[in-house]
N, C-alpha and C positions, 0 to 999 in steps of 0.2 A: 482524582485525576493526576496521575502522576509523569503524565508525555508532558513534554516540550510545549507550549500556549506557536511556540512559531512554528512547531511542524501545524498544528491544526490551521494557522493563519495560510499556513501556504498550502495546504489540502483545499479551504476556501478557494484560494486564491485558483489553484488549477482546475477546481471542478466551475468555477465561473470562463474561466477560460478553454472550456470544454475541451481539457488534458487528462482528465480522469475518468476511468472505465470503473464502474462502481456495483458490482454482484458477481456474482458466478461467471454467470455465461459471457456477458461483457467484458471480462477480464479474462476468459478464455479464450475469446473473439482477438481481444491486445496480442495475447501471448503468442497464439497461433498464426495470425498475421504481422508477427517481430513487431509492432508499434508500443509493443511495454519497454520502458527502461527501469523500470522499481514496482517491485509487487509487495503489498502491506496485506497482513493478515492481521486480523485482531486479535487480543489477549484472550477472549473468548471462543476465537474459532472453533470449530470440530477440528480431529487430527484427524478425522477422513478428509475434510476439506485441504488442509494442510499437505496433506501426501498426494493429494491429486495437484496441487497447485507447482509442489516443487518436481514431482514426475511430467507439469507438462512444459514448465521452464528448462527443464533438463531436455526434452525433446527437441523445443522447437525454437526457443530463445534465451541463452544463459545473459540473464537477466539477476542482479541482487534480491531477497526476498529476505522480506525482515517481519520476526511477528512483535508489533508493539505492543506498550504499555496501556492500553485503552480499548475500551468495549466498542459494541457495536453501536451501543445509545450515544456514546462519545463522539464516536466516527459520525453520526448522524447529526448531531448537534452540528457540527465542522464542516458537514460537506451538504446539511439538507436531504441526504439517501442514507438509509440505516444499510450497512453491508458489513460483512465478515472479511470481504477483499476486495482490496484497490488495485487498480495499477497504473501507476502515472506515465502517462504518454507523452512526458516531454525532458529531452534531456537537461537543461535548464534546472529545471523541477525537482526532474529528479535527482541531480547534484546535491541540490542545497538540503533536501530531504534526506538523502545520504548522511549527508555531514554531521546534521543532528541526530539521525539515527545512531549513527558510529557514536560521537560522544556520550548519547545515551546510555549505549552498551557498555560502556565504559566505566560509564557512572555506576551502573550497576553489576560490576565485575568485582 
């Protein structure tokens, strides 16, 4: 497992605080009605998934979209729903998930 232990804590933390839209269509649901501020794809996604997710953020809400370091079994460990993508519905949230995202990327640039 090579993410962040505090983005999963705060993945937790938002899908208990029912902030997280967690499959396809639920996160389609975000994006299309603007309530996504950070869309997570996982390390395993498809690149069909992938191209559908940033063609419908490019559409309807330009939105950050980051693919992390972590599977779907990860993501699921973390948030209780196995999913390929997130999107976190709270600016809050999705701030501080940002941050560690960014440094992430960094890390491994």
């Amino acid at each position: 497992m090579g993410l962040n232990p505090k983005l999963f804590s705060l993945l937790g933390m938002c899908r208990k605080a029912g902030r997280l839209s967690c499959g396809h269509d639920a996160a389609l649901g975000s994006i299309k009605s603007k309530k996504a501020k950070l869309c997570i794809l996982t390390l395993d996604s498809s690149e069909r998934l992938r191209r559908e997710m940033e063609r419908e953020i490019t559409f309807h809400a330009f939105v950050p979209i980051h693919i992390i370091n972590a599977t779907i079994d990860e993501i699921g460990r973390a948030t209780g729903l196995r999913s390929a993508v997130l999107t976190v519905n709270d600016e809050g949230f999705a701030k501080a998930m940002s941050v560690l995202l960014d440094k992430e990327e960094e890390v491994n640039q």
